[in-house]
C-alpha positions in Angstrom: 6.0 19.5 13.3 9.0 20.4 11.1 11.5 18.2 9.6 14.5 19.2 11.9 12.1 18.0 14.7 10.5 14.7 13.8 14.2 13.7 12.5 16.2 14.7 15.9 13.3 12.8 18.0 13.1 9.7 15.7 15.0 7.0 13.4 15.2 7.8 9.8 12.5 4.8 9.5 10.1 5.6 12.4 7.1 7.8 12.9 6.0 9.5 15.8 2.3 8.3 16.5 1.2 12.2 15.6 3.6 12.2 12.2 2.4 15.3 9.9 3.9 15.9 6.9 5.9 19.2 6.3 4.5 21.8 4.6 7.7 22.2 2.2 6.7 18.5 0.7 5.8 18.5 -3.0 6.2 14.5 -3.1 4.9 12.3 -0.2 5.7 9.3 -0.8 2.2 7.9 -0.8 1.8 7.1 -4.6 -1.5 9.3 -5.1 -1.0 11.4 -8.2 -0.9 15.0 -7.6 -4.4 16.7 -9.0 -5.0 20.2 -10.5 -1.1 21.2 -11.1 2.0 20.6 -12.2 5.1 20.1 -11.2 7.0 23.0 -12.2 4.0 25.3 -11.0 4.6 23.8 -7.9 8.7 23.3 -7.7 10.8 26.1 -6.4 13.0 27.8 -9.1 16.5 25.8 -8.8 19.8 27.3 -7.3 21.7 29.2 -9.2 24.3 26.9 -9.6 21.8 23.8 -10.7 19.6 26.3 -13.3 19.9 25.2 -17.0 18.7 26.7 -20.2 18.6 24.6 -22.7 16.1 24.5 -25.4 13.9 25.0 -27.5 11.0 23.6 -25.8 9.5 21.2 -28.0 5.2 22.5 -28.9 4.3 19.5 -27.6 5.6 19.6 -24.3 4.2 16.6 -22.3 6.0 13.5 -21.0 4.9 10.8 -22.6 2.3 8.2 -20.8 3.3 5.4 -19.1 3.7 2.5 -20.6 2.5 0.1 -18.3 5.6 -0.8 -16.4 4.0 1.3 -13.1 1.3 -0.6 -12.9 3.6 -3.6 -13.1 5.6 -2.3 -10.5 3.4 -1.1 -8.3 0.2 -2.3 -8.8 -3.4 -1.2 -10.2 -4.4 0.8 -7.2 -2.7 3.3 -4.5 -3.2 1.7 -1.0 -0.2 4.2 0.9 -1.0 6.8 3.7 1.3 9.3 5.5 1.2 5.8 8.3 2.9 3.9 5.6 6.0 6.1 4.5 9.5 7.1 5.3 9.8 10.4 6.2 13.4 10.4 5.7 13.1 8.4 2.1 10.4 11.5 1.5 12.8 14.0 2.8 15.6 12.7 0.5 13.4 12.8 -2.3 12.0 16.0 -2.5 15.8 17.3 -1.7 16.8 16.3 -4.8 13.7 17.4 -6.4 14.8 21.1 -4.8 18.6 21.1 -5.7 18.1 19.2 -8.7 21.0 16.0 -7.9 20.7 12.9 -8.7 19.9 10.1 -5.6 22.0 7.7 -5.0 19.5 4.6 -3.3 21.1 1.3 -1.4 19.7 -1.5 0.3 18.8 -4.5 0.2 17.7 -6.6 -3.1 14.0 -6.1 -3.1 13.3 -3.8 -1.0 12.1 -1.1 -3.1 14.6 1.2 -4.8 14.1 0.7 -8.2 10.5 1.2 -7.5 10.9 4.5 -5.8 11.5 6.0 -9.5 8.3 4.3 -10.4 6.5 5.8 -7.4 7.8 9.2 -8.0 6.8 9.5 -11.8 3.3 7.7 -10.8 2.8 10.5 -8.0 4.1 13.6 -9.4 2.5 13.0 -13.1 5.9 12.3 -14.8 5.1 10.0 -17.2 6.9 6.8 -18.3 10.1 6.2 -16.6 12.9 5.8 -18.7 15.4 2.6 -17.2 18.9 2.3 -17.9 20.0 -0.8 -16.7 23.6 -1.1 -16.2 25.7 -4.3 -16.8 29.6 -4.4 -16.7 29.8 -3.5 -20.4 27.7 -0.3 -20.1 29.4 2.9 -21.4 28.3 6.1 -21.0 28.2 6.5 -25.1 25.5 3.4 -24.7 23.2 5.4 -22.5 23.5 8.8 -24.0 22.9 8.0 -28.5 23.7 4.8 -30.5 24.9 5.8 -33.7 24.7 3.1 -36.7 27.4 4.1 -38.8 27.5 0.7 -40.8 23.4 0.7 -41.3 24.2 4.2 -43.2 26.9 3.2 -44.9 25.0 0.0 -46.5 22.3 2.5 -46.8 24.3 4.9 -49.1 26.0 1.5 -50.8 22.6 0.2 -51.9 21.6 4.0 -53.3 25.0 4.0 -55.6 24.7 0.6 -57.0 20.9 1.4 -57.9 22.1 3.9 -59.2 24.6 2.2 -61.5 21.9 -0.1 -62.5 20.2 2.8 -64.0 17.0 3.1 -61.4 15.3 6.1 -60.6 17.4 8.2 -58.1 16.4 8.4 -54.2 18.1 10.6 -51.8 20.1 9.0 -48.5 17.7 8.6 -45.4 18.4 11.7 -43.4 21.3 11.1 -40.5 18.9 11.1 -38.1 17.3 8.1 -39.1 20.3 6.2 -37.8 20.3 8.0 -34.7 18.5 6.7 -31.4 18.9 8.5 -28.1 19.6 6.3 -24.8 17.4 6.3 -21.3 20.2 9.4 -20.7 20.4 11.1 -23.6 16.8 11.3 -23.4 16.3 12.2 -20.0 18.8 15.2 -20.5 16.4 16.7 -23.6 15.1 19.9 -22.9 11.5 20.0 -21.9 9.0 21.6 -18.9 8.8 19.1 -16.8 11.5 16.6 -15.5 11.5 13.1 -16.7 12.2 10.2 -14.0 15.3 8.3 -15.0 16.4 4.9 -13.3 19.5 3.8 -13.4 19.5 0.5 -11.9 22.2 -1.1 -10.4 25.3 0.8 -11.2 27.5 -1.2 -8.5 27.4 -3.7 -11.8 29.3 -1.1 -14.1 32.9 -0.5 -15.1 35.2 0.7 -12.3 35.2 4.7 -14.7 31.7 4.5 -15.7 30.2 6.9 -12.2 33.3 9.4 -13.2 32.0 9.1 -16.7 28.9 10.0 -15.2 30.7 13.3 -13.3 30.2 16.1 -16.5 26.4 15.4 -17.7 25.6 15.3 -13.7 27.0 18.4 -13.8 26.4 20.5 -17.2 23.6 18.9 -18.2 24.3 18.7 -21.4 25.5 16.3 -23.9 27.3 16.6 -27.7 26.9 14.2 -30.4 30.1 14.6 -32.9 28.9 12.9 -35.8 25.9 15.8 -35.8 27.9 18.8 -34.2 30.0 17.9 -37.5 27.4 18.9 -40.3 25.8 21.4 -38.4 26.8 23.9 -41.3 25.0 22.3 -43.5 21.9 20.8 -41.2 21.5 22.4 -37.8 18.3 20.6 -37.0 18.1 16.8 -37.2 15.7 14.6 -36.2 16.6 11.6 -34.0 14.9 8.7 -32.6 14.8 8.7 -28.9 14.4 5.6 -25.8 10.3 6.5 -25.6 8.7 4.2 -28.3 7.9 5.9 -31.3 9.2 9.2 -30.5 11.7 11.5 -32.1 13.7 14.6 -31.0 14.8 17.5 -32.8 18.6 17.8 -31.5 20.3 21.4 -32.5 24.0 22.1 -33.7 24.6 18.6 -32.1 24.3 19.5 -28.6 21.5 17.9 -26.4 21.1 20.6 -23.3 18.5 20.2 -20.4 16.3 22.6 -19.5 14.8 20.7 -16.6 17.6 18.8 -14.6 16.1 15.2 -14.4 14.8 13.3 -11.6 17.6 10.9 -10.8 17.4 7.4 -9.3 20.0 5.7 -9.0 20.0 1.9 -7.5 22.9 -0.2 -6.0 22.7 -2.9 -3.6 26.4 -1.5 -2.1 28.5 -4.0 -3.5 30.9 -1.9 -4.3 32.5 2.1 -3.3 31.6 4.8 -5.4 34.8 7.7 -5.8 34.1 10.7 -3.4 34.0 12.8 -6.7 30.9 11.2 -7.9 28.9 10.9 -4.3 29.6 14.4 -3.8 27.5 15.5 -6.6 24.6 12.8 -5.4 22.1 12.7 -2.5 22.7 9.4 -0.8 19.2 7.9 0.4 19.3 4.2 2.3 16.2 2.0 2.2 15.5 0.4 5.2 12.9 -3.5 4.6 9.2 -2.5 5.2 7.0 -2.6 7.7 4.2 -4.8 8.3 2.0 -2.2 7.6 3.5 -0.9 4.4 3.7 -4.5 3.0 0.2 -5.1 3.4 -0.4 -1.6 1.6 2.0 -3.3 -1.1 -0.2 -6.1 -1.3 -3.4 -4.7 -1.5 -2.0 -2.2 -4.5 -1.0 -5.4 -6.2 -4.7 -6.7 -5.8 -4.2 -9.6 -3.4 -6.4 -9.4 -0.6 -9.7 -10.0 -2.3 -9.3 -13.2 -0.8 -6.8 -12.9 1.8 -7.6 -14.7 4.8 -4.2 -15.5 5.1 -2.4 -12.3 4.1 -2.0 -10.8 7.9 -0.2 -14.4 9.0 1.8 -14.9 5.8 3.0 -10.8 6.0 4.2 -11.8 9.5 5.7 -15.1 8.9 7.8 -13.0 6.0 8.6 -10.8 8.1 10.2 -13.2 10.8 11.7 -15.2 7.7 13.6 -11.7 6.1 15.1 -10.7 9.8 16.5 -14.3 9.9 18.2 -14.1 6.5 19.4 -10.9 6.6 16.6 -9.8 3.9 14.2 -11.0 1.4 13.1 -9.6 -1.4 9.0 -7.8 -1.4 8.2 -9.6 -4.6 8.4 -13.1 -2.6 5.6 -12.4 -0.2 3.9 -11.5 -3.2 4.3 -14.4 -5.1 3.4 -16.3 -1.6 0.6 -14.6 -1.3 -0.9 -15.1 -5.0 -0.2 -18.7 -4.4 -2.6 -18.9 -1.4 -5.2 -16.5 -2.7 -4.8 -19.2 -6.0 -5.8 -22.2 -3.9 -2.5 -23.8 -3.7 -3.2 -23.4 0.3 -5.4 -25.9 1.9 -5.6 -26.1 5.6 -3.5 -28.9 6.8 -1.9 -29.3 3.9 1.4 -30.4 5.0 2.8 -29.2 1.7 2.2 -25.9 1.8 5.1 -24.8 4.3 7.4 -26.8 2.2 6.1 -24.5 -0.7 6.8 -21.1 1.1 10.6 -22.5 2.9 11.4 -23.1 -1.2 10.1 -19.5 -1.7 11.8 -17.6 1.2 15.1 -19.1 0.9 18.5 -16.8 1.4 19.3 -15.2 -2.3 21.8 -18.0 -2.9 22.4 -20.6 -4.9 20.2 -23.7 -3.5 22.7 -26.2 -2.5 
């Protein structure tokens, strides 16, 4: 069954009883890592008009492991099937896999977008997921470098007044040693494989920080001026980046992409986005799950080992989220880990008390 067929016969959110995955799908939405190859021996070349060059590759040309933040996420173990996914969420995904744009995801808080990103770098062998996570003071500056002007300036204060003092003489740290790349500049340096960036929550941001967003989206490619301006005298600099411990050899100043990153970007639609900046995303919506996916959410999280009362808890949540408009995954969870804890006792008149203060409408409690 193609794509164009399974999407003209069903909603975006259902499957046909026969579902089979499309042949053109490199990431399925399941969570199961991709064995034997990579991405890019996989990937289609990109259009012309979404190819970028930049470089040098660096030798070592592997995204860094994750950190531990997947497993957080999504839990120890990978409990999704093809009967547990979205085609269209999948569709969406490996679109802007293909045509290298960013995704634009909205929904509901907590139902999954922020941990699509996590799912996608889990599945297709990305590595650790860089996270920028906006707030209303974000700049764009903020997530591309951070340069601490003052820290080399006290840095070149305390080397003249040893010097005055008579003590040996010791060179300035290098420039780069006051340099750290953001979650974007980072994702933006050139390397083999894309690396999963998340921005989370960008209806928070500044009214001109998506425009801001507009060049990079579309060059790939960023300058830093305090670099670009000593280039004649140090083209190569080494710079911290946003993966722990890591640094980055940036060129003439200029950060350029070689492949175009995978993009998530969160908002829970609080706010319109201008036409200039959704034209250059793919816009993905993300409908609550199903009773069959949040049971393959639990088990990944490692919660059924005693769960007698997982199937009745999973319903009872899901009667509770359609009354209020939407509750957030991570509460059935943490309803869950209560009764596989022992807090639940049969009879135990306390116990619904317990889940009403759990499964309350995200508002204040009056």
């Amino acid at each position: 069954m193609s794509a164009n067929e399974y999407s003209a016969e069903v909603e975006p959110d259902r499957r046909p009883p026969d579902f089979v995955a499309p042949e053109w799908w490199i990431y399925r939405g399941t969570g199961h890592p991709l064995h034997d190859v990579q991405l890019d021996q996989v990937l289609p070349p990109p259009p012309p008009w979404r190819a970028f060059r930049g470089g040098p590759l660096p030798e070592r040309d592997a995204p860094p492991a994750d950190d531990g933040e997947t497993e957080r996420r999504l839990g120890s173990e990978v409990h999704m099937t093809d009967q547990h996914i979205d085609p269209h969420e999948v569709d969406m995904v490996n679109a802007s896999l293909f045509l290298r744009r960013p995704l634009l995801v909205t929904g509901n808080p907590g139902v999954g977008k922020s941990a699509l990103a996590f799912r996608i770098a889990r599945e297709l062998r990305l590595g650790r997921v860089l996270r920028w996570s906006i707030s209303s003071h974000t700049t764009l500056r903020s997530g591309l470098f951070e340069y601490d002007a003052i820290g080399r300036a006290e840095a070149a204060g305390a080397r003249n007044a040893a010097t005055m003092r008579g003590a040996d003489v010791v060179d300035d740290p290098p420039i780069g040693e006051f340099i750290r790349l953001g979650p974007l500049g980072t994702a933006f340096l050139p390397s083999r494989l894309p690396r999963v960036l998340l921005i989370d929550e960008l209806d928070k941001s500044e009214a001109d920080l998506p425009n801001d967003l507009l060049s990079i989206f579309e060059d790939g490619d960023f300058r830093i001026p305090v670099l670009e301006r000593m280039r004649s005298r140090s083209r190569e600099v080494s710079v911290f980046t946003d993966d722990p411990g890591a640094k980055a050899t940036v060129i003439d100043g200029r950060v350029s992409c070689h492949a175009f990153p995978m993009v998530v970007i969160t908002s829970n639609g609080e706010r319109d986005f201008p036409p200039a900046f959704l034209r250059r995303c793919l816009q993905l919506e993300i409908s609550p799950p199903d009773a069959g996916k949040l049971a393959a959410i639990v088990a990944g999280h490692m919660l059924d080992e005693r769960g007698e009362h997982k199937e009745r808890l999973i319903q009872e949540f899901l009667a509770r989220s359609a009354a209020l408009d939407g509750l957030p995954t991570d509460r059935l969870l943490d309803a869950i880990f209560l009764a596989t804890s022992g807090a639940y006792q049969q009879n135990d008149l306390a116990w619904p008390r317990l889940v009403d203060a759990l499964w309350r409408r995200l508002t204040l409690v009056p």
